[in-house]
N, C-alpha and C positions, 0 to 999 in steps of 0.2 A: 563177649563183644567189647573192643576197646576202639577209643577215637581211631587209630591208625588203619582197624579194618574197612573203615569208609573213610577212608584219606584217599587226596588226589592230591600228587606232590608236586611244586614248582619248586625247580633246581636252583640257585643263583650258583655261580662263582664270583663273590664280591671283586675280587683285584681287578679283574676284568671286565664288569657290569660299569663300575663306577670310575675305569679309567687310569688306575692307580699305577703310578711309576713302574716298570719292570724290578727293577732294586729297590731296599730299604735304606735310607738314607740316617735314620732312627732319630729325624731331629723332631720339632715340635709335630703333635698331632694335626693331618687335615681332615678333618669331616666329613669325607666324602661319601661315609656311611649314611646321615642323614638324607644323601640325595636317591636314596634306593625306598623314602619314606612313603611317596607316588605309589610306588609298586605295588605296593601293598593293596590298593584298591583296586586296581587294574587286575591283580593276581585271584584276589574275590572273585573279579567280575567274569573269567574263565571258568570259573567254577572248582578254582584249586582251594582248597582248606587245612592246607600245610606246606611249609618251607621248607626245604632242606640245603642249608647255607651253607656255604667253607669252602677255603680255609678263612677263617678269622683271626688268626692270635699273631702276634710279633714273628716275623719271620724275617727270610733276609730277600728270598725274591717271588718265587712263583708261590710262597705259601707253606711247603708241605717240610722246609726244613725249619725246624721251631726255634725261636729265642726264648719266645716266654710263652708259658701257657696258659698265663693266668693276664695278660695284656692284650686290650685287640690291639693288632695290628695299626702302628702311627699312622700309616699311609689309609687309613681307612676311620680314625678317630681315637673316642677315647672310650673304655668302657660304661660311662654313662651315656653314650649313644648308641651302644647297643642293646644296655640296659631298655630305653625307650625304644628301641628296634623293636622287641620282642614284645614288649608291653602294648606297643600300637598295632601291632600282628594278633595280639588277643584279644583285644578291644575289637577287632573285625574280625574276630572268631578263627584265625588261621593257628596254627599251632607250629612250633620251630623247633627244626634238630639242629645240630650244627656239626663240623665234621672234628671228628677226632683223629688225629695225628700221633697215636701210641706204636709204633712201631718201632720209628726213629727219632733222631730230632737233628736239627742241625748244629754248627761247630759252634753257634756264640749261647747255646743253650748252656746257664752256670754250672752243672755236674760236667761237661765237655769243657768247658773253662778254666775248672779248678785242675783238671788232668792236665792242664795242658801246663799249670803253673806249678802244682806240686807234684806232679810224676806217680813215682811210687808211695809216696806218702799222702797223695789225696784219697778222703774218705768214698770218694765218688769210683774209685778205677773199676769197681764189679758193676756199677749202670750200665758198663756198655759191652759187647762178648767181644772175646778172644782181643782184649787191650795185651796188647804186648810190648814191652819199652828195650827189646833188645831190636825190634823192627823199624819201620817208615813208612811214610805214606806220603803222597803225591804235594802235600801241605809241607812237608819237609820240617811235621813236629816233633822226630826222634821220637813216634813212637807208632806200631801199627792197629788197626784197630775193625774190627767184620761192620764194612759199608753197608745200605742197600742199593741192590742192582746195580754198582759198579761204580758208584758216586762216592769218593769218600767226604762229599758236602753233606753227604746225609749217614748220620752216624747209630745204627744199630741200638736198639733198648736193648739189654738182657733181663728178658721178662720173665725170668726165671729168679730173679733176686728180690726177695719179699718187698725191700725197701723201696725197689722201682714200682714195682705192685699196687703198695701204699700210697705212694706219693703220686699215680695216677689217678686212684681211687677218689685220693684227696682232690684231685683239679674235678672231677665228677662233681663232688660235692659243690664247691665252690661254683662249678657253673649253674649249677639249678639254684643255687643261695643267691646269686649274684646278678643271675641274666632271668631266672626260672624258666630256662630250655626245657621243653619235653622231651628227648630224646635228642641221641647221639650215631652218627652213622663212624663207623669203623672202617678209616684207610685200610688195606693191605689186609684185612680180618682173614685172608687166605695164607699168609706165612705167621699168622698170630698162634702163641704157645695156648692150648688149648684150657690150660686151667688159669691163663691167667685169663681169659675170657671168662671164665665163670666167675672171676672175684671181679670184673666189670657187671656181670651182670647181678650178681649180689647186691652192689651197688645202685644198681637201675630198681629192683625191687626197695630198695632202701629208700629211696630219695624222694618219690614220687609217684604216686597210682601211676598205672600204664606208662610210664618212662618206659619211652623206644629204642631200642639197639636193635642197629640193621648194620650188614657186614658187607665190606667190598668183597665178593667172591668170583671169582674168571671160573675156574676149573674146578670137578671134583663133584663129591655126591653131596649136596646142599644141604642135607640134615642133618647132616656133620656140623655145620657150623650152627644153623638155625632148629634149637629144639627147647625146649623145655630149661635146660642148664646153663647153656651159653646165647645164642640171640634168639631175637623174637622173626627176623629174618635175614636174605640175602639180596644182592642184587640177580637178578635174573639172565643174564649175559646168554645164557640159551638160546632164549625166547627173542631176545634184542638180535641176532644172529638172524634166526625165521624168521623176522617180519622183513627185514629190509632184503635178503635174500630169496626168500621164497615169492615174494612181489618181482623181484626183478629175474627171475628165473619162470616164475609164472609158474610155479609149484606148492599148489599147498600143503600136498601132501608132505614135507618138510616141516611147516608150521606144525599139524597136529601129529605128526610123528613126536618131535620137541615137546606137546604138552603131554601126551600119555607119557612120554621118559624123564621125564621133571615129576610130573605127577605118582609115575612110580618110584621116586625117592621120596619124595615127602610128602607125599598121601594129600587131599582135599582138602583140609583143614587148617593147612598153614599157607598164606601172601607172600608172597614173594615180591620185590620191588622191581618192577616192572619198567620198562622204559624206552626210546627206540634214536635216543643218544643221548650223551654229558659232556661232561668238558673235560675228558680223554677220548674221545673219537667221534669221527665226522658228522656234519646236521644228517639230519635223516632226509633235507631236502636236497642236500648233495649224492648221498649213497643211494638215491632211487634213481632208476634209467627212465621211469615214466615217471613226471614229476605229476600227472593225475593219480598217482597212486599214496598220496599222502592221505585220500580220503581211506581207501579201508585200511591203509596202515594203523591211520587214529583208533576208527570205527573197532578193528580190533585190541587196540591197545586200551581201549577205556571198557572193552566186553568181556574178553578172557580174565580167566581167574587167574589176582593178582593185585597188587597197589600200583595204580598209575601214575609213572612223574613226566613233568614235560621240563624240556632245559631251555633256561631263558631266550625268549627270543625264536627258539623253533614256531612257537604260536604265530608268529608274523613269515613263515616262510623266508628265512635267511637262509645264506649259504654258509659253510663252514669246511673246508678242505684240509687234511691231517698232512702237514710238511716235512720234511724228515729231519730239521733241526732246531723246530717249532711249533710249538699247539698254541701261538697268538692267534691266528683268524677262527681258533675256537671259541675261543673267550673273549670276544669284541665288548669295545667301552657300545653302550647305546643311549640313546638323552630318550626320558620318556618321555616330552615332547612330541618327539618325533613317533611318536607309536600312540597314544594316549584313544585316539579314536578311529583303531582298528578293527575292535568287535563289529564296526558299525559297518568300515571301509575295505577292510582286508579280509579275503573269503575265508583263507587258512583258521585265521582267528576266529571269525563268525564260525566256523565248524568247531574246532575246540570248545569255546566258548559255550555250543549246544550240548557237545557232549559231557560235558563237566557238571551242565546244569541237569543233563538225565541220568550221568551216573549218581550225583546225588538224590536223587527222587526214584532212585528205582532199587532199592534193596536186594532184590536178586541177582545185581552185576558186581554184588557185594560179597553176599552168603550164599548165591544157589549154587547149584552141585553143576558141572560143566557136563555134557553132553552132546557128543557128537552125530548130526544129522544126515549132511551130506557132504563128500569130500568128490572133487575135482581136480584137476590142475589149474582150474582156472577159477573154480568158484567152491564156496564154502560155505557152510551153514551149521549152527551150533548153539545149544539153549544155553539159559543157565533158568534153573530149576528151585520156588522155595515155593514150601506151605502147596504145593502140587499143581502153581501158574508158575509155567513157560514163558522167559522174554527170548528173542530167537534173533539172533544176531546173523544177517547174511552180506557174505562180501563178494565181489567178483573182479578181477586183474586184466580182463580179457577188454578190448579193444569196441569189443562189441556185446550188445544187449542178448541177456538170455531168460528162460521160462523157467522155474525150479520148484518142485513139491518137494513138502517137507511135510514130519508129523507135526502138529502144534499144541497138542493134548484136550482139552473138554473145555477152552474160551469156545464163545461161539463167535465175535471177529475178532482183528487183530488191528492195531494202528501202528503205521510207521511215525514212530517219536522224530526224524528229519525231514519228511516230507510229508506228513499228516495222512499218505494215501490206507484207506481203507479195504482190508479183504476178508472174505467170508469162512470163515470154517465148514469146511464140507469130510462129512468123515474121520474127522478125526484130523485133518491136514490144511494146508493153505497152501494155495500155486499162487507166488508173487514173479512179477519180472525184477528183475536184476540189470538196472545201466549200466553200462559199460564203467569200465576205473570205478565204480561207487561201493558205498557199503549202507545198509540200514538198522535200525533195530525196529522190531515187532512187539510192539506192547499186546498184552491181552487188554480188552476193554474194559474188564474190572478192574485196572489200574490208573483209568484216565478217568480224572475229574474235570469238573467243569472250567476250572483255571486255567488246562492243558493248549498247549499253543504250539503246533509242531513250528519246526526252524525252517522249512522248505529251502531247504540246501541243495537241491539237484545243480544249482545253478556251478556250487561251490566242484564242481567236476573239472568246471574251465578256471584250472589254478592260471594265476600271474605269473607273470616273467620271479626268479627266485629276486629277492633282493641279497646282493655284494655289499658287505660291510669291508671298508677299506679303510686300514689301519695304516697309522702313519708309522713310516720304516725309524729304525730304532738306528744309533750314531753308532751303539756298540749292543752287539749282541750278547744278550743274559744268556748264562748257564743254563745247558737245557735239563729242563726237568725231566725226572725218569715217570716216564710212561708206563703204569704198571700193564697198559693196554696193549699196547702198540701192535706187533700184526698179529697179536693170538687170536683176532675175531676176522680174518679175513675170510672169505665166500667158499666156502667147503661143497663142492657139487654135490648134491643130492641126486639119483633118478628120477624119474619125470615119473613114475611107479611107485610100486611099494619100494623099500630101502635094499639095496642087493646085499647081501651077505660080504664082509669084509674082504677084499683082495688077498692074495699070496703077496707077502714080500718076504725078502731075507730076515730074517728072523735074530735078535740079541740074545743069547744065552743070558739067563739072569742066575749069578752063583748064590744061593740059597744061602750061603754060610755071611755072605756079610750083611752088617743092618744098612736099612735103606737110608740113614746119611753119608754112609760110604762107598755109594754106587753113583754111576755116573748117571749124566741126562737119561742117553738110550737107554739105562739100563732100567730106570726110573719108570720111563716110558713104558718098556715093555712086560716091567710088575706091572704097572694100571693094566695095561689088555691083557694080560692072564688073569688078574682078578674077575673082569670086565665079561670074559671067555666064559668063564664059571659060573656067570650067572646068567648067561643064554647068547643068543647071536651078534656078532660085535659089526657095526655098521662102517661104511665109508665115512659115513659125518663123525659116530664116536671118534674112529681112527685119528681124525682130522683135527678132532678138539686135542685129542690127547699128542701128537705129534708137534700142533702147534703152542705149547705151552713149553716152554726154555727156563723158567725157573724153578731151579732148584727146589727151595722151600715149598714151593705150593705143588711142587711134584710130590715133595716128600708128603703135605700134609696130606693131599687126594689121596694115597695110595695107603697110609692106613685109614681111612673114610671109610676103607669095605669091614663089612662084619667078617 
């Protein structure tokens, strides 16, 4: 057992929390970090018990192209106020990852500097792949050099060269000596060289008990990245897919489809980071068609097996809509002020807020074993199981109230931890009703003590008008940042049934003789569904994932994923 397996994450994206210029301007520091100091209480008071922040370091605009790694970001202060950032985050018991940016880096990062001044004779020209000085590039530096995603602002690591290895190892260090961050989440960990992942995680065993590495992953079989050698998890992009999808489809059978096929990659025992949006793709209060569906949205998100994160701001029911030449109305400045007494005022929050404070008090939404009850299209019921008591989580998407038995094991009653309502165990089972858009959990009575104080949230059904954060239009539009996201998570149909067996289409020939960095997308593609084939019936939704992923790299990394 370590802190992160009863972690509940609050996301920030600093640049955009705090307001901070579009570009870096890189003259004196502003502070705008200390004004994210509020949060921190308010982030408690949800019942979140860890941060996961970034970008932080010197960059030049949205973040993710680095100048310095070892500098926060001017536009955000100076490392002594992050230093106190993190220090006042422990003091209130929350724990901080920050985001690591090893992939790439941007053009004013000094190894991309010195190439640009000494050509062939700088020490630096193997930091970056395939530099080549008989080439060009869009910058018109007389020399070319492998972008990522098509940016040549963002300049490729070659993570293959000891020295680069080293010298990130080293920013590791320096951040836990510096900041004492407990853990680090990994940009792009899906196009990352897989052993250089393991000399990061070397380091995470090095530096600090339970230091966390968790990895951005979109595609591909997740225990590949998260195991024992290389991280401790992934992002769940599966599951974030089913919840928002299968609510507005009114399918749950999609949802638990999703966790038995997650779960057949990497078995019970490993969290997955869990989530039902960030600051690559829309609020969850925009991507729902019934906006009363954020209650089982939650209700599931804090119950399934998993680490739950919420992304700033979602707690108060904002909107956020994905633009096609901008992710600003993702990332909105907000004054905490203006939100400060929400738990109290805003339903959204009052429900978060409850379920934060039960998933911390209830250790089997933590460690127990998932267990499926009953499935619907419209409703759903599911344990999780420790020490041989059942908490029994039930949701329903349907418009209207319904009746539903289920087993509950050998409690003899059960309490709703949101609405306090009481029911009797008969047989072995409990028939509770289900309000319409709601979701609840079921405590056994040997887990309520006399402190116990349900939230009576039914009311929390009749969500608010969304709130519009409107951002003030910019004189000149920033470079847009590459979205590692952008539409590989669009709404893949599910049946309204069990999953049909994959369609007929025209089929890629894939030529066995070449290695799979010298095959095309399609052909990329259509290795994954032959591997995919081999290991039993391939779905409409598989299909859809694998179709909808266009890069290269993390085509290539998925497809040796299979054993």
């Amino acid at each position: 057992m370590a802190w992160y397996d009863e972690a509940v994450f609050y996301h920030i994206y600093p640049l955009g929390l705090t307001g901070a210029p579009k570009q870096n301007s890189y003259e004196e520091p502003v502070h705008r970090l200390n004004t994210l100091l509020p949060w921190i209480s308010h982030i408690k008071g949800i019942g979140c018990n860890a941060i996961y922040i970034g970008p932080l370091f010197e960059s030049v605009g949205h973040g993710y192209e680095t100048t310095d790694y070892k500098k926060l970001d001017s536009r955000l202060g100076t490392n002594e106020d992050l230093t106190n950032f993190v220090a006042e985050c422990h003091k209130q018991g929350i724990r901080v990852i920050l985001d690591g940016v090893f992939n790439h880096t941007g053009r004013d990062f000094f190894a991309f500097q010195d190439i640009k001044q000494n050509r062939e004779q700088s020490q630096y020209k193997d930091w970056y792949c395939n530099v080549n000085f008989s080439g060009n590039n869009s910058y018109n530096d007389g020399f070319s050099y492998e972008n990522w995603g098509g940016y040549d602002l963002l300049a490729k690591l070659n993570q293959h060269n000891p020295a680069v290895k080293d010298y990130i190892c080293d920013v590791i260090r320096f951040w836990v000596k510096e900041y004492d961050v407990d853990g680090i989440r990994l940009d792009a960990a899906d196009v990352m060289d897989f052993e250089y992942m393991k000399a990061l995680r070397a380091v995470a065993n090095e530096v600090k008990p339970d230091f966390w590495l968790m990895g951005e992953v979109i595609h591909g079989n997740y225990s590949r990245w998260a195991n024992e050698g290389t991280l401790h998890s992934v992002t769940n992009y599966m599951l974030h897919k089913a919840l928002y999808s299968g609510h507005n489809d009114h399918n749950y059978f999609e949802v638990a489809h999703t966790i038995k096929y997650v779960s057949g990659m990497v078995g019970n025992n490993l969290n997955l980071y869990s989530f039902v949006d960030n600051h690559d793709v829309e609020r969850i209060y925009t991507k729902l068609s019934n906006k009363a569906h954020f209650v089982p949205v939650h209700v599931m998100l804090y119950t399934l097996p998993g680490i739950p994160s919420l992304y700033y701001g979602s707690e108060f029911g904002i909107e956020g809509r994905k633009e096609r030449t901008s992710d600003d109305s993702l990332r909105p400045a907000l004054n905490y002020e203006d939100y400060k007494d929400t738990i109290e005022t805003n339903p959204c929050t009052k429900l978060v807020a409850a379920l934060g404070k039960i998933r911390q008090n209830t250790p089997a939404l933590c460690y127990g074993e998932y267990k499926e009850l009953l499935l619907q299209n419209t409703h759903f019921a599911y344990a999780r199981i420790l020490d041989g008591k059942s908490v029994i989580t039930t949701v329903n998407n349907a418009d209207n109230d319904v009746m539903i038995d289920v087993e509950a094991g050998n409690s003899v009653e059960y309490v709703g931890a949101l609405t306090g309502e009481r029911v009797s165990v008969k047989g072995g089972r409990i028939q509770v009703k289900l309000s319409a858009n709601s979701g609840e959990i079921w405590l056994p009575i040997e887990m309520v003590d006399a402190s116990f104080e349900p939230i009576k949230t039914l009311e929390i059904v009749k969500i608010p008008e969304p709130v519009k954060v409107v951002e003030e239009t910019q004189k000149e539009e920033p470079e847009k940042e590459v979205s590692k996201v952008e539409e590989t998570i669009k709404t893949v149909e599910l049946p309204k049934e069990e999953p049909k067996v994959e369609a007929k289409t025209e089929k890629v020939v894939v030529d066995g003789t070449k290695s799979y960095e010298d095959m095309t997308i399609e052909e990329l593609q259509e290795a994954i569904l032959e591997k995919m084939r081999k290991n039993g019936p391939v779905t409409d939704y598989m299909v859809g994932t694998v179709r909808e992923n266009k890069h290269q790299g993390s085509l290539i990394n998925w497809v040796k994923s299979f054993n």
